[in-house]
N, C-alpha and C positions, 0 to 999 in steps of 0.2 A: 382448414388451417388459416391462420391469421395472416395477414399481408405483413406484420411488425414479424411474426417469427419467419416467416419468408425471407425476407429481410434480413433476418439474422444469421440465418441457415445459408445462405448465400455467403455472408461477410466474413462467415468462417471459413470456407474454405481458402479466403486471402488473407489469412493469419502465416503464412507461410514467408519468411522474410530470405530474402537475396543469403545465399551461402556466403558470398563473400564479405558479404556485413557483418554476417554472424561471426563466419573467423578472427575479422578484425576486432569486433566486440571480446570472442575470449583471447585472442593475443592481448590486448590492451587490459583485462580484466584478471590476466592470470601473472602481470608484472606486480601483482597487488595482493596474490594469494598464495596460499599452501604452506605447508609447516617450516618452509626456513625463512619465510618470510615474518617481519611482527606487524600487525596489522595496525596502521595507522587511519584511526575514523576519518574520513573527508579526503584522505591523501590520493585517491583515483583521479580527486575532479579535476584537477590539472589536467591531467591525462588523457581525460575523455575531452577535455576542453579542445587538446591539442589536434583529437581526427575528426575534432566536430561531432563528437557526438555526447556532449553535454545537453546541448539545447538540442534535443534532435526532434522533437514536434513543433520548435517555434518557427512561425514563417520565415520563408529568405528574406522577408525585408525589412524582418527586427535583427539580424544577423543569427536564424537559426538553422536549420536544416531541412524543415519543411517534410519533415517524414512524420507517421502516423500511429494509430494505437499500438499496430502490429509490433511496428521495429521498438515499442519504447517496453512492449510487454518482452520482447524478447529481451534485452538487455535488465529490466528488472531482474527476471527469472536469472540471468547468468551471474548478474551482480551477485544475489541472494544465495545462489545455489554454487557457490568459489567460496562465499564469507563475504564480501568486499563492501564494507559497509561505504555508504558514500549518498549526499542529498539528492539525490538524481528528480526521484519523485516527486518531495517536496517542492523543488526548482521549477522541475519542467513541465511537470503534469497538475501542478495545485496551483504556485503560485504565476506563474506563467500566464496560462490561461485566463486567469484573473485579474491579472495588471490591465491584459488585453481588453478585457471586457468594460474593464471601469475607466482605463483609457488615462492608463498610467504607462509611463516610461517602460519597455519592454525590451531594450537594449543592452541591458546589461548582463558581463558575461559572468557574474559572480554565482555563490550557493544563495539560497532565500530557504525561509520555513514559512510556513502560516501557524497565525497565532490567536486563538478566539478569544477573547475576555469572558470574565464570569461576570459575574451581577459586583463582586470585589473591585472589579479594574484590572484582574489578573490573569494572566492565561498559567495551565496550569498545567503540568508533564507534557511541554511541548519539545517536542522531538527536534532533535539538533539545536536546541538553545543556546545561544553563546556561541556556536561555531561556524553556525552561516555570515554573511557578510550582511545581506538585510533582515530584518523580520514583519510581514507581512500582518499588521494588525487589522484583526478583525469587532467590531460592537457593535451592537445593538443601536437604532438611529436613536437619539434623543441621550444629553446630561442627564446630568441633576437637576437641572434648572428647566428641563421641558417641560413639556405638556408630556402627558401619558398617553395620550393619544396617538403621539408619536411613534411610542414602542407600539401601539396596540397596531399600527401601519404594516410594520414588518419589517420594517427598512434596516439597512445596514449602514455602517460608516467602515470606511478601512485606512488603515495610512502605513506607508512602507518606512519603515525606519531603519538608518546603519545599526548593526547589533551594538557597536560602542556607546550607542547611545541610549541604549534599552536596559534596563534594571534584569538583571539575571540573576537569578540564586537555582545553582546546582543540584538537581534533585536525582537520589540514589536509582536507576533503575537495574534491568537482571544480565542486561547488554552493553555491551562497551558502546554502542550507540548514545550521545547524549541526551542528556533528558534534563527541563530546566522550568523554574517557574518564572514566567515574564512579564517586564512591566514597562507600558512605552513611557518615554518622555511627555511631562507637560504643554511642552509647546507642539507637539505633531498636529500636523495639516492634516485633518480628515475631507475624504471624500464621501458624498452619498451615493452608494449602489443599492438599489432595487435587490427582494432576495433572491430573485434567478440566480443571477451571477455566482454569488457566493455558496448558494444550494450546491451549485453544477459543482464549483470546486470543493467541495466535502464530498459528493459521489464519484467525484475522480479520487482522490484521495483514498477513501476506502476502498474503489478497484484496485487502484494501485498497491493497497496492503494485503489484497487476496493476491495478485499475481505473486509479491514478494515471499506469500507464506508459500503457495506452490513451490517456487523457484528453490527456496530452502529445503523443502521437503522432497525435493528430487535429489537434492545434492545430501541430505542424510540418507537416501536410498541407494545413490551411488557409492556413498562412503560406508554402507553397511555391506554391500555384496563384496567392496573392496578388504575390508577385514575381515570378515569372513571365509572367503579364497583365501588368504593370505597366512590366516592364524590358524595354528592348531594345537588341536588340546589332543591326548590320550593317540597319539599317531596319526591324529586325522586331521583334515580343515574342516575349521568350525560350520561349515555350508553343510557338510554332510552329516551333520545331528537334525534331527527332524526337527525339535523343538527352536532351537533357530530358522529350520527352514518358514517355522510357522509364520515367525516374529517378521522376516524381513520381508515373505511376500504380504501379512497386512499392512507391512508399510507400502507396498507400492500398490496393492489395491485398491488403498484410501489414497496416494498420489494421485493414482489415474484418473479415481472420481475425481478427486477435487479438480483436477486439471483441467475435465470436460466442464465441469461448472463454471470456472474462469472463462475457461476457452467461451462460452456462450455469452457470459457479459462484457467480455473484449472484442467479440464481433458485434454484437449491441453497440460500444462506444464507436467502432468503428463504421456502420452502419446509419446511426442515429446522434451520437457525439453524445452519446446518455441521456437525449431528450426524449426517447418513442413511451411509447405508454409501458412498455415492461420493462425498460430501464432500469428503475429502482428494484422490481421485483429479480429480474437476472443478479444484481449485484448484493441484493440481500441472500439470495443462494448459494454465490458463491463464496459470500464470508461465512456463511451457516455451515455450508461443507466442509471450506477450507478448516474451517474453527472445529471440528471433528475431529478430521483431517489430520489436524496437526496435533493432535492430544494423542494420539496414538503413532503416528510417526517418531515422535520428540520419546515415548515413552521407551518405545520397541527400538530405536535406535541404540539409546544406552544402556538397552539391556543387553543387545549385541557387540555394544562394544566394552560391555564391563566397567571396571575402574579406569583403564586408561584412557575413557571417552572423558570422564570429568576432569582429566587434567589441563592444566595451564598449555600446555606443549602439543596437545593433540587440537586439532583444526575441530572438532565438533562441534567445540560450546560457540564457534563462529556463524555456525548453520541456525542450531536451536536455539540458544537465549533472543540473537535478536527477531526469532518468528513470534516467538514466547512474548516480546514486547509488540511488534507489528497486530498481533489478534485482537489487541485491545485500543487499538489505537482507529481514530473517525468509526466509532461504535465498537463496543465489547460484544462479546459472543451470544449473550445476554439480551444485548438490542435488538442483534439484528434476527435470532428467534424468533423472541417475540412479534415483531412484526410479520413473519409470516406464520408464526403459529395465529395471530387476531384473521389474518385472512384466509385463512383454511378454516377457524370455526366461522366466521362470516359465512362462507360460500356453502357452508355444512355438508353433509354426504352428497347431494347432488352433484358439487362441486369441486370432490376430489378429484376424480378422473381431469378435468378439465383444466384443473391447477396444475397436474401432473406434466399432463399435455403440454398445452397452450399456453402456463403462465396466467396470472392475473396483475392488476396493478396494484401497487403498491403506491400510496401516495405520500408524498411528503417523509418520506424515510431521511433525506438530511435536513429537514426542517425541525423535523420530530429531534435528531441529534442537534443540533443548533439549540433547539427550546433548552434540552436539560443543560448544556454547556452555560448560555447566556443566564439560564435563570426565568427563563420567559414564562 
C-alpha cells in the first residue's frame, strides 16, 4: 500500500466534524429551507456571515475561521441536501484560496465567483454571475499584442473585479442558481500567477461540486423515504409496493457509493490540500461516480414522487435541477471519464487490479479543463 493512500485512509477517518457545528450549520441552513419558505439564491450568506461560518476555511488572520475540508464538506452537503442555494463554494473554497495564493486582498467578507475567459474575452455560464459582489477573473498570460510564447509558458493573469463593474448578460440555466456570460472591464489590473495556483483552485472547485452533488442526492433520498411513508395509494403507503421499494433503495445505493468516492477525495484534500500524486485521480472518481450517481437518484426520485415532485410548491426541483447544473460545472461528466477511462487503457489488464486498489495519477486534469475553456 502506498504511503499517499495511507495517507488518505488516515484523513478520513477525521472527516467526522464537532456535533455542535453541525447543528448550528442546520439551525442556520434550515431558517433558509422547506416548503413555507421561498427560496431566495445568495439570501443564507448573511447568515452564515453572522456565525462565522461564511468564510470558514479562511485563516484567523484574513478574518476567517481557520477550519478545514472536513467542516466546509459538511456544510456543502447540508446546504445542498435542505435546497439552500448560496456561493459558499465559490467564495471560500475557489476563490479564497486563490486570492491567497496570488497575494491579493483576502479580507473581504463578501460572495465572489471565479470567472475563466475563453479565447473571446468571455467567460461563459459562470455560476452566480451578477449576484456575487466580486468576480474573480481568470486568462491566459499574454494580449493580443504578446508574443505567443507567452501563452505557450502556461501562465495565467487574474484580476478581481466589483460585479458592477463587469459586463453580465444572463444566461437561462435548469436551476434558479445563476448563471451568466461575463465580461471584465477594460481598465482591470491584472496579476501574473504561475499555473499551480489557479490549477489547485479548478480541483477545488470540481470537489466542491461532487460534495454538493452527494449533499443533494441525500436530501432526494431523504425526501423520497419521506413520501413514500407518508403517501398512499390503494390503502397502503407507497413504501410498501415493491416496485418503489426498488426505485428508492437505488437511490441510496448509488448515494452511499458516491459518498464513499467523495468521502476519499475530501480526505485527499485534507490530507494533501490536493497536491499528493492521486489527488486528481480521487477527484476525477468522485465526479465519475457522483455523475452516475446522480442520473439515477434525479430520475428515481421523481418517479417516486410522481407529478407533485415537478411542482413549483414541492421542495424537489430544490435538490435536483441545481445537482443537474453542479455535474457539469469545472468538467462535465464526459471529461472527467474520459480521463480515467485514457488511464485504465494506459495501464491495460496488468493494471486494473492496481488502479482499483491503489489509484493512479492522473495528471494535469484541471489543466486539461483550463486548455478546452481558455482555447489553448
Amino acid at each position: 500500500m502506498s504511503h499517499s493512500t495511507t495517507d488518505a485512509q488516515a484523513a478520513t477517518a477525521d472527516l467526522a466534524v464537532d456535533a455542535d457545528l453541525l447543528a448550528m450549520m442546520r439551525d442556520v441552513l434550515s431558517g433558509h429551507a422547506g416548503p413555507d419558505v421561498e427560496p431566495v439564491p445568495g439570501a443564507a450568506w448573511g447568515t452564515l456571515a453572522e456565525v462565522g461560518l461564511a468564510r470558514l476555511t479562511a485563516p484567523e488572520a484574513t478574518g476567517g475561521s481557520g477550519a478545514g475540508w472536513a467542516e466546509a464538506a459538511a456544510l456543502l452537503r447540508l446546504s445542498a441536501s435542505t435546497g439552500v442555494a448560496v456561493p459558499y463554494a465559490e467564495t471560500d473554497l475557489v476563490v479564497g484560496p486563490l486570492r491567497r495564493d496570488v497575494g491579493l486582498d483576502d479580507t473581504a467578507t463578501g460572495t465572489a465567483t471565479l470567472a475563466v475567459l475563453g479565447p473571446d474575452g468571455h467567460a461563459r455560464r459562470v455560476a452566480w454571475a451578477g449576484a456575487t459582489d466580486t468576480v474573480l477573473f481568470v486568462r491566459r498570460a499574454g494580449g493580443d499584442d504578446d508574443e505567443v510564447g507567452d501563452r505557450a509558458a502556461g501562465g495565467y493573469e487574474v484580476a478581481e473585479v466589483p460585479t458592477d463593474r463587469t459586463g453580465v448578460t444572463t444566461v437561462r440555466g435548469v436551476s434558479a442558481v445563476p448563471l451568466g456570460d461575463v465580461t471584465p472591464p477594460e481598465d482591470a489590473e491584472w496579476t501574473a500567477v504561475e499555473p499551480g495556483p489557479v490549477e489547485a483552485a479548478v480541483l477545488r472547485g470540481a470537489l466542491a461540486r461532487a460534495v454538493q452533488c452527494v449533499g443533494a442526492a441525500e436530501g432526494m433520498l431523504d425526501s423520497a423515504v419521506a413520501h413514500t411513508t407518508e403517501r398512499t395509494q390503494f390503502g397502503r403507503a407507497l413504501a410498501k409496493f415493491q416496485s418503489v421499494q426498488n426505485l428508492v433503495v437505488d437511490i441510496a445505493a448509488e448515494t452511499v457509493l458516491a459518498r464513499a468516492a467523495v468521502d476519499q477525495a475530501v480526505a485527499d484534500a485534507l490530507a494533501t490540500d490536493l497536491a499528493g500524486p492521486l489527488s486528481g485521480f480521487r477527484v476525477a472518481v468522485a465526479r465519475s461516480v457522483v455523475s452516475q450517481a446522480l442520473a439515477v437518484a434525479v430520475r428515481n426520485a421523481h418517479q417516486v414522487h410522481g407529478a407533485i415532485g415537478t411542482t413549483h410548491e414541492h421542495t424537489l426541483h430544490r435538490l435536483t435541477l441545481p445537482a443537474l447544473q453542479w455535474r457539469g460545472e469545472f468538467g462535465s461528466a464526459e471529461f472527467w471519464d474520459s480521463l480515467l477511462a485514457d488511464v485504465a487503457v494506459a495501464g491495460g489488464m496488468d493494471g486494473a487490479w492496481p488502479l482499483i486498489v491503489e489509484g493512479a495519477t492522473v495528471g494535469g486534469a484541471a489543466a486539461a479543463w483550463l486548455d478546452r475553456v481558455t482555447g489553448a
